[in-house]
C-alpha positions as CSV (number, residue, x, y, z in Angstrom):
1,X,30.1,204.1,96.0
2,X,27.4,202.0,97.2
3,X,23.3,202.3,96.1
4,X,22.9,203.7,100.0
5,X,25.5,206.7,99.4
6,X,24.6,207.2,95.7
7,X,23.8,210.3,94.7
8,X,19.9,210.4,93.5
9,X,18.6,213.7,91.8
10,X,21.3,215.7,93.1
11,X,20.9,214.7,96.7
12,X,23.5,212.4,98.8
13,X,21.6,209.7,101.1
14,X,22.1,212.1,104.0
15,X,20.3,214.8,102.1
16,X,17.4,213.0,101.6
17,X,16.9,211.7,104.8
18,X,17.1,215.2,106.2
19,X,15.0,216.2,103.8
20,X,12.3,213.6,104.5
21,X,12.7,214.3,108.5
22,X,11.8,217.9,107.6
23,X,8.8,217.4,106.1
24,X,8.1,215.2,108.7
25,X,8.1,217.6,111.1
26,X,6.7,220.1,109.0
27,X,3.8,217.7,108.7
28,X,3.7,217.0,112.7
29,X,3.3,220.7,113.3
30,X,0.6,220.9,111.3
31,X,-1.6,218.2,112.6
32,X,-0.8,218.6,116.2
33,X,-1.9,222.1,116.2
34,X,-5.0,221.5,114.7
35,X,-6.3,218.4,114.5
36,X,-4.1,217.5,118.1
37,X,-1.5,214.9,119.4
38,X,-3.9,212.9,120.7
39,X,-6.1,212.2,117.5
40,X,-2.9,211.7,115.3
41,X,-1.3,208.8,114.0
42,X,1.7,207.8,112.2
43,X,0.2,207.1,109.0
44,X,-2.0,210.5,109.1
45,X,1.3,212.3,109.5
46,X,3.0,210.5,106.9
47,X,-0.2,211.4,104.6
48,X,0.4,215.0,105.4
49,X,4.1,214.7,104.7
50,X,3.5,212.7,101.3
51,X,5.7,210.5,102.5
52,X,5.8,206.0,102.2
53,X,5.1,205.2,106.0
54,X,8.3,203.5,106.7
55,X,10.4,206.7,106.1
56,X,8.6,207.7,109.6
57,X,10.8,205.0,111.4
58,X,13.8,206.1,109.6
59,X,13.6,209.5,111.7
60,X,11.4,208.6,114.6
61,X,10.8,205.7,116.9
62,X,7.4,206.8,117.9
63,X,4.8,209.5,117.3
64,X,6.1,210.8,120.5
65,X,9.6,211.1,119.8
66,X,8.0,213.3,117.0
67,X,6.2,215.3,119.4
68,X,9.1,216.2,121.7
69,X,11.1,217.7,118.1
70,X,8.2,219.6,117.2
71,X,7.6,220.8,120.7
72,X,11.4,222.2,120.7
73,X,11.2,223.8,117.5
74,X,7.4,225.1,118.3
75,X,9.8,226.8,121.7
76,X,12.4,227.9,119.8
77,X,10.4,230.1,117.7
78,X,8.9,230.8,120.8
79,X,12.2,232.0,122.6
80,X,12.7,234.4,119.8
81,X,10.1,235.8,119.7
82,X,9.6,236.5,123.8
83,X,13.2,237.7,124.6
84,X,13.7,240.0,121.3
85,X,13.0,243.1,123.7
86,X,15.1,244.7,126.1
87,X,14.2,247.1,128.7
88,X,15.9,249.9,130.9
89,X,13.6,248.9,133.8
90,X,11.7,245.9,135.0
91,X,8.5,246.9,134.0
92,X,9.8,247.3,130.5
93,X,11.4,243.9,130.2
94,X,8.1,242.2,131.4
95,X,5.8,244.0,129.0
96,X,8.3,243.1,126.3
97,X,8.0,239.5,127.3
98,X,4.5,239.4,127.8
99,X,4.2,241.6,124.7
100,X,6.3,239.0,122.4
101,X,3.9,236.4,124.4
102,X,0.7,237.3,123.1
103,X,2.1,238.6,119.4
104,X,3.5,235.1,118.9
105,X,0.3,233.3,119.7
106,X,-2.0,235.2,117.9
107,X,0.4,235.4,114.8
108,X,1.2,231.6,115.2
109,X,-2.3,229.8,116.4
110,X,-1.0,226.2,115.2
111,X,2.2,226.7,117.0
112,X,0.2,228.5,119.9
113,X,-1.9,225.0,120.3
114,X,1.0,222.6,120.1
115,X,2.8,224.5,123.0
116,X,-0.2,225.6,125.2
117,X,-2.4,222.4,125.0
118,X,-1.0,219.6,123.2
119,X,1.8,218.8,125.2
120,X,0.7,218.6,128.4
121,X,0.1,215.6,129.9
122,X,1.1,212.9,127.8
123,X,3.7,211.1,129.3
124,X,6.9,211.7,132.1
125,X,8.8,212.2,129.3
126,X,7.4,214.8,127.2
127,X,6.1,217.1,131.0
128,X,9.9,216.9,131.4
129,X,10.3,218.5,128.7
130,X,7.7,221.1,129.6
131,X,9.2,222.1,132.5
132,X,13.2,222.6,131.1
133,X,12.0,224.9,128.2
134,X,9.8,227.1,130.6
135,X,12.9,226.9,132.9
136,X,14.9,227.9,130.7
137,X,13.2,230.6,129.5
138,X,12.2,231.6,132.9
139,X,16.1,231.8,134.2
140,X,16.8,233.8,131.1
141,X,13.9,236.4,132.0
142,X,14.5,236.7,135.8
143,X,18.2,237.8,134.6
144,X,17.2,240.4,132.9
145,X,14.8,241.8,135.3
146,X,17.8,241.5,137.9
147,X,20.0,243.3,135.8
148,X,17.2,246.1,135.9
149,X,17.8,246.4,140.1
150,X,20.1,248.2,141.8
151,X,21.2,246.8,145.2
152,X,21.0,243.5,146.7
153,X,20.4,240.8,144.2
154,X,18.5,237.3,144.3
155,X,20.1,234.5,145.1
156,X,20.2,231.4,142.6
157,X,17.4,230.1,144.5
158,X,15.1,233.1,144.9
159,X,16.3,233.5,140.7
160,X,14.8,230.4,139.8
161,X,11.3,230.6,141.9
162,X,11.1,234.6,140.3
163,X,11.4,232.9,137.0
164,X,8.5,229.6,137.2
165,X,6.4,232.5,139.2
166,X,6.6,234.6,135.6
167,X,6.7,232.1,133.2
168,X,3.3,230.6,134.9
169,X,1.8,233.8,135.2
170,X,2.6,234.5,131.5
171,X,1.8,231.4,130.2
172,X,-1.9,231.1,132.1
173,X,-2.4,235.0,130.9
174,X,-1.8,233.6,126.9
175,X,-3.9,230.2,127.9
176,X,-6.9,232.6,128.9
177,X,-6.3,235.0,125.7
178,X,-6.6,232.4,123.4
179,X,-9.4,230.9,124.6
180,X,-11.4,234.3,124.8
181,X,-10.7,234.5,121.0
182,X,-8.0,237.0,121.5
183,X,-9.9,239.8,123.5
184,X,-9.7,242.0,125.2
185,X,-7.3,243.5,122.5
186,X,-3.6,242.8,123.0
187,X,-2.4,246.4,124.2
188,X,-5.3,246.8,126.6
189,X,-4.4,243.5,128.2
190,X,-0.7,244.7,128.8
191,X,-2.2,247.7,129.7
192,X,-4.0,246.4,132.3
193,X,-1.4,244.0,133.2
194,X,1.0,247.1,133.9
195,X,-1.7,248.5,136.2
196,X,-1.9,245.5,138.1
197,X,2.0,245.0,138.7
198,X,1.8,248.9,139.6
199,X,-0.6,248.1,142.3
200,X,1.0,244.7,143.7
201,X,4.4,246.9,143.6
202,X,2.6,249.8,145.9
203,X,0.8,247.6,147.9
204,X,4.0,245.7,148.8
205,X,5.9,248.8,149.5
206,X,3.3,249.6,152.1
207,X,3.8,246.8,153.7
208,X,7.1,248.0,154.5
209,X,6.3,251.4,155.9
């Protein structure tokens, strides 16, 4: 076996450079969601890491390539965490997203900052990005709420508009939560959210009469 695939302490090459990428991340995590993207550096996240700066390159090509792995992990959490509920009835599923929503930022305020601020608007690449995950999400909620309906369903089309509708919705509602330091409390603000929807339901149904 060659010094590259020896084993050291245990560990085969591979090992260790997985290893070294987690902490990397780890590391990224950290100082995008507090200290930001924009004022980070490869050497700073190295620091954090404890890590010789040229193990950076060994993972990453650039501090964004960095960015777009911790923004998929910060989402994946994220996922979890927004889609754990269920619901018999639309109203159900959207307070259980919502509800996962606003749990998940308050619980996870570095996270939070990564996905709410830090990512937006720093290159083609990384809005791209942006807009898949919320997608994705967003298909995956408009299903459920369709599954909720009897009668005539969406089409594709209307599925997909339902879905960036919510997920901006949901996503502004979180923005201006976490900028007003959490308040009002989380349950009054899905209160009031249920209230709302209750009234842009009947007022829609009127419409039809």
């Amino acid at each position: 076996m060659n010094d590259q695939g020896r084993p050291y302490a245990g560990a085969s090459r591979e090992q260790r450079e997985s290893a070294r990428r987690e902490q990397l991340v780890t590391a990224g995590i950290s100082l995008f969601g507090t200290q930001g993207y924009r004022s980070a550096t490869v050497g700073a996240v190295c620091a954090e890491a404890g890590l010789n700066k040229r193990y950076f390159y060994e993972s990453f090509a650039t501090l964004e390539d960095l960015l777009c792995e911790v923004y998929g992990r910060v989402v994946a959490d994220l996922r979890a965490s927004v889609l754990a509920g269920g619901g018999e009835d639309a109203a159900a599923v959207l307070r259980g997203f919502m509800s996962g929503f606003l749990t998940w930022a308050q619980a996870n305020p570095v996270q939070a900052r990564v996905h709410l601020f830090e990512v937006l608007g720093v290159s083609a690449q990384v809005d791209e990005l942006y807009r898949w995950q919320g997608r994705t999400i967003g298909d995956e909620l408009s299903s459920r709420l369709s599954a909720t309906v009897d009668g005539p369903q969406l089409t594709a089309g209307q599925q997909r508009v339902l879905g960036d509708v919510l997920i901006g919705a949901g996503v502004q509602m979180v923005v201006n939560w976490v900028i007003s330091d959490y308040q009002p409390p989380r349950d009054e603000l899905l209160d009031e959210m249920d209230s709302t929807l209750g009234w842009v339901l009947a007022a829609g149904l009127s419409t039809l009469r």
